[in-house]
N, C-alpha and C positions, 0 to 999 in steps of 0.2 A: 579404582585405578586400572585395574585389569576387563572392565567391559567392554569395552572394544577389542580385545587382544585373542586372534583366534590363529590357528596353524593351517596353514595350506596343507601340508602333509603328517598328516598327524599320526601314521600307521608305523614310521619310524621309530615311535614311542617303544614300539614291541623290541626294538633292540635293547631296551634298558631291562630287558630281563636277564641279557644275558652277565651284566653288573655282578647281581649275586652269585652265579654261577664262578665267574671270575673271581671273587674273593673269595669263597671256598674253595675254589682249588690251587690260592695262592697263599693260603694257612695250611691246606695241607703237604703240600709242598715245599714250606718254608726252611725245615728245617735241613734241607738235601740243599739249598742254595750256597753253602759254604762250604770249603774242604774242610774234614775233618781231621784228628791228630791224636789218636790213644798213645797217653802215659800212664805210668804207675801212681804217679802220684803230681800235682800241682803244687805244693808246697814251696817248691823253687820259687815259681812267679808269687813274687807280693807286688802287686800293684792295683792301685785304684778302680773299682766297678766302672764302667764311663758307661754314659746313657744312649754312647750313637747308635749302638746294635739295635737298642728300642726304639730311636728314633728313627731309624730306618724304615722300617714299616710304614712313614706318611708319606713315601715314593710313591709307594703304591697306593696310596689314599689319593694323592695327587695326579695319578695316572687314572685313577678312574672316577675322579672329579671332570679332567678334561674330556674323560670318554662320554661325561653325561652329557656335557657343554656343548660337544659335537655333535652328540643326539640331538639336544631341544635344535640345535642351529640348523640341521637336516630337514629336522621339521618345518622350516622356514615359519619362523613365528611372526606374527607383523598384525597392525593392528586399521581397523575399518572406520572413516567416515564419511557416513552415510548421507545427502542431503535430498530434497525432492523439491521437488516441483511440477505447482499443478497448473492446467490449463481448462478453460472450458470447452469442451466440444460440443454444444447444444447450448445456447447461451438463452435465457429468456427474458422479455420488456416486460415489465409491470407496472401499471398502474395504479394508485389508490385514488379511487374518487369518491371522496368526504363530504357527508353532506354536515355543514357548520350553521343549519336555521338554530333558532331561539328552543326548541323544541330538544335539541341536542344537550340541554343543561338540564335537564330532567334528572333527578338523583332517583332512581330506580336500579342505575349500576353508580355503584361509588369513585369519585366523590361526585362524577357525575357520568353522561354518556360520553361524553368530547372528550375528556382527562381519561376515561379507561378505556377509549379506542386508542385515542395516543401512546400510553403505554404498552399496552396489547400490539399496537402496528409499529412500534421502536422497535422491540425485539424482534417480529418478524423480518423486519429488514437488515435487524444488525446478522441473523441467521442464513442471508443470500448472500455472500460476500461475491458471489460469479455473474450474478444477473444486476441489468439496470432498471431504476425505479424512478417512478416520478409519482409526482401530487397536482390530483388537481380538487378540490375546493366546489361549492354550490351553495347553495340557496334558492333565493327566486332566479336566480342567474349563478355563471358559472366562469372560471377562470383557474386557469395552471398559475399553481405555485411554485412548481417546481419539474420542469423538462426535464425527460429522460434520462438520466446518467445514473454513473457507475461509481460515485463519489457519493458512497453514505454518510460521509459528516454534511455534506451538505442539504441532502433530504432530511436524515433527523436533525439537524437545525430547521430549516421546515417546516417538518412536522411537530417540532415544540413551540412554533413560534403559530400554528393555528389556533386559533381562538373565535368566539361569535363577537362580531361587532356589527354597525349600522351600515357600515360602506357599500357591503353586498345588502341587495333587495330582498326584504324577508319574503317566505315563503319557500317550496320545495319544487324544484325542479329539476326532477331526477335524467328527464329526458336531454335536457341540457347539459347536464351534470356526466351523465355516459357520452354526450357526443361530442362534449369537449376531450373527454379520455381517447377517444376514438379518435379526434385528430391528433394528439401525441402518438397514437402507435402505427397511425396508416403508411408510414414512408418507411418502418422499422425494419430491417433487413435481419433480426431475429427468426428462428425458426418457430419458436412459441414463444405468442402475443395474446398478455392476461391482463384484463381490467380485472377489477374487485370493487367492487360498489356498494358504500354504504350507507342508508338511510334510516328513519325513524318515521316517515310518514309518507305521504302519499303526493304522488303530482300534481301541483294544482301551480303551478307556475310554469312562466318559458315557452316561450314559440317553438319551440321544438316535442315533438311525439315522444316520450320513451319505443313505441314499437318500431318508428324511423330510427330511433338512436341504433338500436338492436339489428335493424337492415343493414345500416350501416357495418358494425361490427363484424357478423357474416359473411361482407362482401369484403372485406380486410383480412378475414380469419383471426378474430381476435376473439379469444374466451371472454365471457364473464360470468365470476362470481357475483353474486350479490347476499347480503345481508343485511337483515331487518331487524333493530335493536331495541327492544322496550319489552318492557314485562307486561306480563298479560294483564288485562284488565286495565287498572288505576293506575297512576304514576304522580309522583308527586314534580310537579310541571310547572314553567312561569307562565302564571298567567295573566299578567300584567305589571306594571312599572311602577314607584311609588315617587315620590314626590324628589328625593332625595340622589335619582338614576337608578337604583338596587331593582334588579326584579323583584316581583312578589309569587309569593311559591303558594299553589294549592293544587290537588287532587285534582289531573284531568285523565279522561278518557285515552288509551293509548289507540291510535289506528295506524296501522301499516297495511298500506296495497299489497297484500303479500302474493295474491294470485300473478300480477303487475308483474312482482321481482320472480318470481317463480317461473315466471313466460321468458323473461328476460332470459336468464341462465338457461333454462332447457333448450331454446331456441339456439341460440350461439354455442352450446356441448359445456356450458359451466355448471353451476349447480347451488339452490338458494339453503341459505342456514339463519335460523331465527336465533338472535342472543336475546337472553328473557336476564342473564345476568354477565358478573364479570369473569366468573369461570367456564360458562357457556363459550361468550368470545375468545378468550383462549385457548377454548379446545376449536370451535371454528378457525382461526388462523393459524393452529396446528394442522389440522387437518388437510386446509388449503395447502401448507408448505408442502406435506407430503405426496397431495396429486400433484403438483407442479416442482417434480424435482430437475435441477439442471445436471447434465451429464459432466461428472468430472474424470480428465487423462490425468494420474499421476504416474511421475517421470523419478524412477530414482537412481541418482547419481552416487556410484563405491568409487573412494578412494583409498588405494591399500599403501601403505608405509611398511616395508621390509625391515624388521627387528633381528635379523639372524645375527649381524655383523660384533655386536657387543659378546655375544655367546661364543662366536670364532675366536676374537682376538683373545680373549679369558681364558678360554681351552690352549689356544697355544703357550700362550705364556706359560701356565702351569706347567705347558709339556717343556717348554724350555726350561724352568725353576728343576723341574725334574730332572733334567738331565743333568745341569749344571752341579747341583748338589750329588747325584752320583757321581761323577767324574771329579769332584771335589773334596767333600766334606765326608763324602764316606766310601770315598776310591777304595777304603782299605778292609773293607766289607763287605765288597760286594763281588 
């Protein structure tokens, strides 16, 4: 109830010490408040004890109830809400460029490589909320899935909706694969422009060079990342079709160009990372989030509401209840 509720001037508090002082020297003084009247004897008066004389005494309870009421009120008590808002001042473009051949279904990371990039790359994106991202897709050929924006339900629809199918041409074409990324970011008016490139094998597809893709990128100023996913040695891989459409899974050799991805990034100021597993990639697209942080302005907005007024109006009244009842109820007292 009171977490908000702070005082502007709080040092007025120090009056309420002088409270006590006031009712000790209004007890020791009390009894000099009346005239007094020596007789020999009271006998004559028979009449009834009456309790105004003791109730007299809550004038003064009520006079420095009001004086406390005046205090908090002094203090101007009133209470804060705070709201903010953030802006990006360094905004950055991102690109994922996915490589989706048959090779991507390997269950080496669980429940395979395509399923724990996608999960691994949902959370990366749901963690930018300031930068805009896009998808772009490869194989033996290459195509944007999803242009540049700033609308993440749109990219993670997306990116859950990637999968390997026959439509794109099998095979890997990474050089394709970055130069399609390269055309989403070359018109970007971002200050920092990030591909992320991931593959599981090696170029052997597409009229286009990875080292031209990489010229390119440079002469745009576009970082890339790249990563290379498969575990070392063996992998359980499809490696052929059965009668039925199911792929058939057996033990193939894993190869990634990593010198390839390694030239790629050093060239352009990015930097390559091997996933061997599924917590591997996750600490790689941690890592990435961290070199590529976007600059955030927060703006915070106080709004103060003045509480003094219920503390005023309380205190006076009191002083009035006070007076009234002495000029009244116990005129004959006092």
């Amino acid at each position: 109830m009171f977490d908000n509720f702070t005082f502007e001037s709080p040092q007025f508090f120090w009056l309420l010490l002088l409270l006590p002082i006031a009712a000790a020297w209004y007890f020791w003084k009390r009894n000099r408040q009346q005239a007094e009247l020596r007789i020999s004897s009271i006998r004559g008066f028979k009449s009834k004890r009456s309790i105004l004389p003791v109730l007299r005494h809550g004038l003064f309870l009520l006079r420095l109830i009001a004086l406390a009421l005046l205090i908090t009120a002094m203090a101007r008590p009133r209470t804060t809400d705070v709201s903010t808002r953030t802006s990006s001042t360094q905004g950055i473009d991102i690109v994922l460029s996915i490589d989706v051949s048959a090779s991507m279904l390997a269950r080496d990371l669980k429940p395979n490589r395509l399923e724990a990039l996608k999960e691994v790359a949902a959370e990366f994106i749901k963690g930018r909320p300031s930068d805009r991202i896009g998808l772009v897709e490869y194989a033996g050929e290459s195509f944007t899935k999803t242009p540049v924006t700033s609308d993440k339900a749109i990219v993670l629809a997306s990116l859950n909706d990637i999968e390997y199918n026959t439509v794109i041409q099998s095979g890997t074409a990474i050089g394709m694969g970055l130069a399609t990324s390269v055309n989403r970011l070359k018109d970007s008016k971002a200050k920092s422009k990030v591909i992320i490139l991931l593959t599981d094998g090696v170029n052997n597809s597409g009229f286009i060079d990875p080292k031209i893709a990489s010229e390119l990128a440079i002469e745009f100023g576009i970082k890339v990342y790249t990563i290379g996913v498969g575990s070392n040695g063996m992998a359980l891989s499809p490696i052929g079709i059965l009668p039925n459409g199911q792929f058939q899974y057996g033990m193939a050799r894993v190869e990634i160009d990593e010198k390839l991805l390694e030239e790629i990034a050093q060239t352009t100021g990015g930097k390559y990372f091997r996933a061997t597993n599924n917590e591997k990639l996750e600490e790689i697209y941690e890592e990435i989030d961290s070199l590529e942080k976007t600059e955030i302005e927060e703006f915070k907005y106080t709004n103060y509401e003045e509480r003094f007024r219920p503390f005023l109006l309380l205190a006076g009244l009191l002083l009035i209840l006070e007076l009234f009842l002495r000029f009244t109820v116990f005129r004959s007292f006092i």
